[in-house]
N, C-alpha and C positions, 0 to 999 in steps of 0.2 A: 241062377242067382250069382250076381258078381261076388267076387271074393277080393276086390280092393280093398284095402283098410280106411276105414272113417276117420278126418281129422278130430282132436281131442279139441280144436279152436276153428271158429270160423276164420278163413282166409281172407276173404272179400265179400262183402254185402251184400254183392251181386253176383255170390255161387250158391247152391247147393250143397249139401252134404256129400252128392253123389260128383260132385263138379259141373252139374250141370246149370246151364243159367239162371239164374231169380230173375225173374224180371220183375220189376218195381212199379205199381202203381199207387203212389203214394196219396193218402187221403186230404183233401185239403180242408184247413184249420181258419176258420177267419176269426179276423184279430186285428188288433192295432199296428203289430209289424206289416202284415199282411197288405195291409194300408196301405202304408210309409212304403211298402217295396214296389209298390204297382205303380204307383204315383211317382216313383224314381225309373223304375221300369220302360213304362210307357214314356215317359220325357225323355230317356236314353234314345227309344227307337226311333221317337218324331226326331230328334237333334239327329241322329245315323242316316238318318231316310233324306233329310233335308241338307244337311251338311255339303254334299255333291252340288247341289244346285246353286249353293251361294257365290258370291262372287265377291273376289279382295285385289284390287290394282288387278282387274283381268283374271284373274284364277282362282281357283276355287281355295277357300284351308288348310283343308288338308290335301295334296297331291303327290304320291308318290310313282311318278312317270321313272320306270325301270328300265326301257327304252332309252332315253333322252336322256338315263341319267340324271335328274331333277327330282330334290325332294324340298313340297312347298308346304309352309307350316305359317298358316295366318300372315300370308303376304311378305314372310321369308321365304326368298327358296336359297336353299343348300346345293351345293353340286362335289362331285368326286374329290376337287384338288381343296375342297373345306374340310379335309379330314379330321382337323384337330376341334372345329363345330361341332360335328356330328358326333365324335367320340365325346365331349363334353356333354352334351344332350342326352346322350343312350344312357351314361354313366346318373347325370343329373335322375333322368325318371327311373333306373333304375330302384337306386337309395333311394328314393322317394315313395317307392313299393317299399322297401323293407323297415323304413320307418313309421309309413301307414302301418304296416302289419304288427309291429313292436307295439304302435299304442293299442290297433284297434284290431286287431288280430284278420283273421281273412275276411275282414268289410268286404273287399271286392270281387271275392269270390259270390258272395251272396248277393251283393248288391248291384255290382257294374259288370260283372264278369257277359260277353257276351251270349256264351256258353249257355248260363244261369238264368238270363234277362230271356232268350228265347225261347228256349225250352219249358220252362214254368211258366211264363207269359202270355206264349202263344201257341205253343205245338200241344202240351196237358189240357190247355182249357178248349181245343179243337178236340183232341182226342176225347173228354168227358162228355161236348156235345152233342157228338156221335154215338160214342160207348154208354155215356152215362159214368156216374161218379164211381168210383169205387167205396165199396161196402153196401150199397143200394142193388137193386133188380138191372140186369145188364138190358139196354135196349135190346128189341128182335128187328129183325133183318138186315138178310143177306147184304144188300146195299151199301150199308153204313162204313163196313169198312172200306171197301171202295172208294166211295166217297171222301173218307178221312184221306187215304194217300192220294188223291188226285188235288185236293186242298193243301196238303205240305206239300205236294209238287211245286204248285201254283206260286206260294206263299217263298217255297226255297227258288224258284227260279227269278221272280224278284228281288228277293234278299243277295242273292247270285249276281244281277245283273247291278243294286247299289254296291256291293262290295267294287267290283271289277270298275266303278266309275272313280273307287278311290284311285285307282292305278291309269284309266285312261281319260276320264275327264266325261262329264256328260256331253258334251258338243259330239265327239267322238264315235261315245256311244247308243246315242240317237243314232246318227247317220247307220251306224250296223243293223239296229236291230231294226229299223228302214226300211234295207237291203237287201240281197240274197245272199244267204249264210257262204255261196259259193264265190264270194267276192270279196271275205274275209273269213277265209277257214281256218284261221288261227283263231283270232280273237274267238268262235265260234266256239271250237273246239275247247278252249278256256273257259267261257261259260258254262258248255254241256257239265266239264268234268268240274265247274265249281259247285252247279247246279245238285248232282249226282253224288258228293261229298258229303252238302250239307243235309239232302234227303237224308244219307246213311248216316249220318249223326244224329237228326234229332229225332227220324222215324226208327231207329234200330239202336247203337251205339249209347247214346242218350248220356245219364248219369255215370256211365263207364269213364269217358274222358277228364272227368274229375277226377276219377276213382285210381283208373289206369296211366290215362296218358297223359294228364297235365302235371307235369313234378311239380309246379307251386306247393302243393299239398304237401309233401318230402320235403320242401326247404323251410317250412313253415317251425320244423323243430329246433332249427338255428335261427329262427328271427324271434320266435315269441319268447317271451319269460314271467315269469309267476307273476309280473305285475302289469300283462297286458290284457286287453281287454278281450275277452271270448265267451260263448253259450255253458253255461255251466250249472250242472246240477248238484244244489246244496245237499250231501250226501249228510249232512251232521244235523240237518230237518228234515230229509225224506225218511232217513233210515232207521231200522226196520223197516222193508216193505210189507203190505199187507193187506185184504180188503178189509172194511169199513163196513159194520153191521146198521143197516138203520134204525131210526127211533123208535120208542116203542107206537104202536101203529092207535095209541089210543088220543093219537094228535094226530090226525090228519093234516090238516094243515099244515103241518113241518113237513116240508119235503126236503129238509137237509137230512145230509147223511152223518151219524154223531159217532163219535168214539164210542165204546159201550163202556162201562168202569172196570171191566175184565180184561181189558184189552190196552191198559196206559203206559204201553213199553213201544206201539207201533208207531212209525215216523207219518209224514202227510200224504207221503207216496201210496196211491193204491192199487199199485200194479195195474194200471190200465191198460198200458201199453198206448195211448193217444202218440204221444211223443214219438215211439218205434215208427207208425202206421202211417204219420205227416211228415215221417223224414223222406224226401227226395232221395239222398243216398241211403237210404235204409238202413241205418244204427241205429244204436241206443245209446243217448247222449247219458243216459245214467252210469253208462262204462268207462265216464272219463274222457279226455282230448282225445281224437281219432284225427287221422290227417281226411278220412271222409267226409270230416264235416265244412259247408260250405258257408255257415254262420248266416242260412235265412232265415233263425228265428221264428219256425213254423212250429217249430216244439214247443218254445214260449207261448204262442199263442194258445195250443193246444192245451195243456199245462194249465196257463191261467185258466180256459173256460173250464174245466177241472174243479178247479181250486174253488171258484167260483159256485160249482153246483153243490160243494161239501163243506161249503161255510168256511175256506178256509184263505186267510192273505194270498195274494199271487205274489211270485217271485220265488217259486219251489225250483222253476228252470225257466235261469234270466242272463243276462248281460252281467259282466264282472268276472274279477280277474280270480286267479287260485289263489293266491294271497289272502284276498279278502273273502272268498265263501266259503273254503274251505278250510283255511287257517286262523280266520278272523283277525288277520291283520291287517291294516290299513293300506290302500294302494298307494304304492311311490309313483308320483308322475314326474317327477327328477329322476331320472337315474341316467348313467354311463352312456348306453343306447339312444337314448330320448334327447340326450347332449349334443353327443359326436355324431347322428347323422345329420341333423338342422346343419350342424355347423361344416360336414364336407357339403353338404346340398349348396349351403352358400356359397360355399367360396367356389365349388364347381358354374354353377350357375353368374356369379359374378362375372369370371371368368370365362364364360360363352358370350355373356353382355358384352364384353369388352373384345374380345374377337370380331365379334359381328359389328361393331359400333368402330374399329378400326381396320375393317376388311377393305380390301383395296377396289374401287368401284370397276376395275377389269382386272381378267387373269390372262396372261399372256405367257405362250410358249413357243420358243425357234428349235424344229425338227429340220433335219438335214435330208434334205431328197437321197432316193437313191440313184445310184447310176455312178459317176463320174463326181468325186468329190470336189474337183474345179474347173475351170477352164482359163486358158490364156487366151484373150485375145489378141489382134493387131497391131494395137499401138502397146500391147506389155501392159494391160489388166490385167488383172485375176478376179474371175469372178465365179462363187459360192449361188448355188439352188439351193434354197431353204421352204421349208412352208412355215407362214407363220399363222400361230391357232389363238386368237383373240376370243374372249369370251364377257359380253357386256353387262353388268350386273346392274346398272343402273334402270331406274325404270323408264330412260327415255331414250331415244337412237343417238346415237355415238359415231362421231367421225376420228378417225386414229390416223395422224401421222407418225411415220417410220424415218430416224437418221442416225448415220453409225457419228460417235461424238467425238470419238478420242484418233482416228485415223484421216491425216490430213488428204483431203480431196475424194473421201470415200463417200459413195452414198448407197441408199437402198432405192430400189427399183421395183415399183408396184406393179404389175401388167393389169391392165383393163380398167376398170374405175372408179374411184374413190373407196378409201377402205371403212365400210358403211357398214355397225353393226345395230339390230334392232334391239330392242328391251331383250333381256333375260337368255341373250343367244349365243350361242356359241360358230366364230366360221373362219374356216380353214382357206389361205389362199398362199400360192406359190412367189417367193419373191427372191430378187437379185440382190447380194453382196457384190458390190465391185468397188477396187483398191487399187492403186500403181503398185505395181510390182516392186514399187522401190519400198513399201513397207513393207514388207517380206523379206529380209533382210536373212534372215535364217528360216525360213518356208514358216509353218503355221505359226498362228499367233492367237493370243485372245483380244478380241473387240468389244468397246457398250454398243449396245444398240439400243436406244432410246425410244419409248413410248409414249406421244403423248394424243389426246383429245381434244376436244373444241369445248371442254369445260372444264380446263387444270388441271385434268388425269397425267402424272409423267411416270412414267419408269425403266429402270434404266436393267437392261437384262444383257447376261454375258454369256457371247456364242465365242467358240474357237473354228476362224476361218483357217480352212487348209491352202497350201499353196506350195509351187515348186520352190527347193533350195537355190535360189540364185547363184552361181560362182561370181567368181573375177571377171571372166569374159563375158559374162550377159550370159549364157548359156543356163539350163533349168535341171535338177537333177528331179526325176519321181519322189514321191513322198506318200505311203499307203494310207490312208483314209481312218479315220478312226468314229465310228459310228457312235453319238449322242443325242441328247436331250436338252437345252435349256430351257428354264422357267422365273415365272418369279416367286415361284414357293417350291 
């Protein structure tokens, strides 16, 4: 017999006394919530499943190309040098979590969480089909469970191959899964081990990742406050708990279950435990906020059919804030929180509007080659190797002239042909700075070099050409190179 000492509190929902696993098969409760979540559910999944396929000016809405560097959001796309966009954005849906959370406490845990949406969804009611429900006679054979994991395989290697379409695109991902895995053993390898992830989460792991791995649950005690909205049981009408004697049996026909007159101290709670038994993470919501609860209101349900068979109002464990069911004061829906996030979400958000509505239709940057920071020509040029890195943001192809503005008789020098970029591209080509030497008057200098397009696109970007110190006699002294960057942001 071990001689470990027994916790005086449970730690986690999903241990043992002994530390060993609970595992959770939580009974399912149908109900009005139950409804409302399926019916959000199942329209999350169709909107996930189908979202890859759609198309907006060429791309799909959401595309987050990590490769390419390109992130496309309803026919914006973002790139690397929009840093002050995307930090706008991250910051914008951030607040916009913690203010959801403040009014309406973890809605998205329950509701939109993918997590939650899958698992309860679709992996539980697979599993029941096979197993049968829990608290009922378990199916017999061997098969079944085979069966069940060869079904999450199936279910996560599709779910595996939409996710990975956010990142490469269906046109893409067709052509792979086409092909022979040996022809693209990356991509390959990304699927097996996306495939192989979400197996061990929702066939093993499961309500852990709430419980364990997801901090939302831990940040939830700085965003929520007494007057936001959460699952709550009215402890000042359940309590006392107790069971509930039934009527005398010389009425058949009542089949409510009554108070007896001996017993007018006991609240409505009759210890049933339904609530414990339909919790996904396995509390007892009658203990008060836990950060395990994920606010699917299967307790509610639960609860009411309860209430219901013992003659009693529902709303014993409902929706509402601590404020109002357990101290009976009135919910503020003004307060401090409910203020100030509306109001940074605005102006964070404005302020993405207006970035993006005055973003420049190209990005242009002059990299300096390596090698040899200049060279003199025959007739006493000097001339600069740069590459220059245009990137077209517009959605229609773009032709870019290059001229330095401020250096008389300088020009730039294109090799090969016309500098041609298509929608949404970025392309890198090698070009000539060349000056008289008689602007080099004291060796480097700074130059504009001017950008413009065949549709009013100008900009004007500042590179520093290197060049030998001229003397008196026409002679050239060395001058060491100084390795940079110009851009227009």
């Amino acid at each position: 017999m071990s001689n470990a000492p027994t916790p005086d509190i449970q730690v986690l929902s999903t241990l043992n006394a002994d530390g060993s696993r609970r595992w959770l098969k939580p009974k399912l409760s149908p109900g009005r919530f139950l409804n409302y979540r399926r019916a959000v559910g199942y329209l999350l999944i169709a909107f996930f499943c189908a979202l890859p396929h759609i198309r907006i000016m060429g791309k799909p809405p959401i595309l987050l190309d990590l490769l390419r560097r390109e992130f496309t959001f309803f026919g914006v796309t973002l790139y690397p040098t929009d840093t002050l966009l995307l930090a706008l954005l991250v910051l914008s849906v951030f607040l916009t979590i913690f203010f959801l959370t403040a009014m309406f406490g973890r809605v998205w845990c329950g509701w939109g969480c993918p997590q939650t949406v899958y698992l309860e969804l679709v992996y539980r009611p697979i599993e029941r089909f096979f197993e049968g429900a829990p608290g009922r006679k378990k199916k017999q054979g061997g098969w079944r469970k085979p069966a069940k994991l060869v079904t999450y395989l199936v279910i996560s290697f599709a779910l595996a191959n939409t996710f990975i379409a956010y990142f490469v695109g269906t046109d893409d991902l067709f052509r792979w899964m086409l092909g022979s895995p040996f022809n693209h053993p990356v991509p390959f390898l990304v699927m097996a081990v996306t495939t192989f992830l979400m197996m061990f989460d929702f066939a093993f792991f499961r309500e852990q990742v709430c419980i364990v791995a997801c901090p939302y649950g831990r940040f939830q005690s700085v965003m929520l406050d007494r007057n936001s909205l959460i699952i709550t049981y009215d402890e000042n009408r359940g309590e006392p708990r107790g069971k509930k004697r039934r009527a005398s049996k010389s009425k058949p026909t009542d089949v409510s279950l009554k108070v007896m007159p001996e017993e007018p101290a006991l609240g409505d709670c009759i210890d049933c435990k339904m609530c414990v038994t339909t919790c996904p993470t396995g509390i007892d919501i009658r203990d008060g906020l836990q950060l395990e609860c994920v606010n699917c209101a299967q307790c509610i349900d639960a609860c009411d059919s309860v209430m219901d068979k013992i003659g009693k109002p529902r709303g014993l464990i409902r929706y509402g804030s601590q404020a109002a069911v357990l101290d009976g004061e009135k919910s503020r829906f003004i307060r401090p929180r409910t203020v100030l996030y509306p109001a940074i979400i605005t102006v964070l958000f404005t302020g993405f509007l207006f970035v993006l509505i005055t973003r420049a239709p190209a990005y242009v940057s002059v990299l300096r080659q390596r090698g040899a920071p200049y060279a003199v020509l025959e007739d006493g040029s000097v001339v600069n190797s740069v590459t220059m890195k245009v990137q077209n943001r517009r959605p229609d192809e773009s032709l870019y002239t290059f001229s330095l503005v401020d250096l008389e008789s300088g020009v730039v020098e294109v090799p090969g042909e016309a500098f041609t970029v298509v929608p949404r591209e970025t392309v890198s080509r090698p070009m000539l700075l060349k000056a008289p030497s008689s602007s080099f008057p004291s060796g480097s200098r700074d130059v504009t070099i001017r950008i413009t397009d065949n549709e009013g696109f100008e900009k004007d970007v500042t590179y520093r050409m290197m060049a030998p110190r001229f003397t008196g006699d026409g002679s050239a002294t060395t001058r060491q190179p100084v390795d940079e960057e110009a851009g227009d942001e």
